[in-house]
Every structure is written in structure tokens, then in C-alpha cells.
C-alpha positions as CSV (number, residue, x, y, z in Angstrom):
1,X,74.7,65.2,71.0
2,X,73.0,62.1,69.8
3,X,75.2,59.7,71.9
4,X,73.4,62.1,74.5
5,X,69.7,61.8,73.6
6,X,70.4,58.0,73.1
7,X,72.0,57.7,76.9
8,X,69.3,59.8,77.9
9,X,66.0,58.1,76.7
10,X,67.7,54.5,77.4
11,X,67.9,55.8,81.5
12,X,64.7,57.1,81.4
13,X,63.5,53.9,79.8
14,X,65.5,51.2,81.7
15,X,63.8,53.2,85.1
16,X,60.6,52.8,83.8
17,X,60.7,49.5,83.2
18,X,61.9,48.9,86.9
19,X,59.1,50.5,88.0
20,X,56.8,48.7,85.8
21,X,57.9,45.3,86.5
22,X,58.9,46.2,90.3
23,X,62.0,45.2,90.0
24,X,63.8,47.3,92.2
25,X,67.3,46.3,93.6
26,X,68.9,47.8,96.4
27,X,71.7,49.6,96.3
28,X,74.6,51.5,98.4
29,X,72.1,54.7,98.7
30,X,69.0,52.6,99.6
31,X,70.5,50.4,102.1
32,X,72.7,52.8,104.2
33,X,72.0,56.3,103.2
34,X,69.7,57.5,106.1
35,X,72.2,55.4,108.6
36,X,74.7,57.5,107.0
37,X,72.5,60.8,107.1
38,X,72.0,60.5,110.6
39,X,75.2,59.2,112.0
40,X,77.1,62.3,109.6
41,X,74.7,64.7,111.7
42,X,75.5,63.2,115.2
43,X,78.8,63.5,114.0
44,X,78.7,66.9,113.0
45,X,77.1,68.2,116.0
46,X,78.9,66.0,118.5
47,X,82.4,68.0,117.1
48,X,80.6,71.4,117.3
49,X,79.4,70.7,120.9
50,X,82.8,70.2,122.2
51,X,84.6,72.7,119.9
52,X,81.9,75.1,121.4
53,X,82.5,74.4,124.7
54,X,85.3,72.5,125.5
55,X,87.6,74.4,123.5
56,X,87.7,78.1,125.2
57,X,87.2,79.8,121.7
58,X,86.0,83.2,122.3
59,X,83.8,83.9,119.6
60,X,82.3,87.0,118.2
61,X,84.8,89.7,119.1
62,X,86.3,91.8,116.5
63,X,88.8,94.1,117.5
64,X,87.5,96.9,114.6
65,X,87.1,100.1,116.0
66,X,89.0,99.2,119.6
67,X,92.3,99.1,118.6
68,X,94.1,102.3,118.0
69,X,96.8,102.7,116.5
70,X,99.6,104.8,118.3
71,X,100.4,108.2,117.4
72,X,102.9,109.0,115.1
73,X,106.2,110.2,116.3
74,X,108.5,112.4,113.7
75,X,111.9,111.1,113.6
76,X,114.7,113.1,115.5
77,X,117.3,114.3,113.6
């Protein structure tokens, strides 16, 4: 638990400081996440657009309470 606390406060510490002295460097998330944000959304809805409609999917139908089963026949003996 201590090794935990320690971790803890030093984080909390080494991000004030960056903020203190401005010393912000840019990483992964800073310099590409919104590209990547929006190009993962285009992406995402580009596939849904053609599996909507270019796939002939029909969606929406449930066969629950349309299919009957057939009677039953007793064997003949």
C-alpha cells in the first residue's frame, strides 16, 4: 500500500509541476487522438453504410410466433 501512496502523490506531483512550469510535451494522445477519433468514426459508419445497404440484410424479422410447428403424427404400428 505504501509503494501505492508513494506512486500516487509523485504523479500527482510530477503533473503539477508541468503545469506550473508549462512544460507540457506532446505525446501519442495529444498529437493524433482527435485524427484518430474522427477517422475511427468515418470508419465506423462508412462499414455500417454499406453493410446497411449494400449487403441485402433483412433486418428486424423474427420468426417467433409465425412458425408453427407441424402436428404431431402417432406412429403406425
Amino acid at each position: 500500500m505504501y509503494r501505492f501512496a508513494k506512486t500516487a502523490v509523485n504523479i500527482g506531483g510530477h503533473a503539477v509541476r508541468q503545469v506550473r512550469h508549462g512544460s507540457t510535451r506532446q505525446d501519442f494522445h495529444s498529437k493524433y487522438g482527435n485524427g484518430l477519433l474522427v477517422g475511427g468514426a468515418v470508419f465506423c459508419v462508412g462499414m455500417w453504410a454499406y453493410v446497411l445497404t449494400q449487403t441485402g440484410i433483412t433486418w428486424g424479422f423474427s420468426p417467433i410466433g409465425k412458425v408453427m410447428p407441424k402436428p404431431w403424427r402417432e406412429s403406425e404400428e
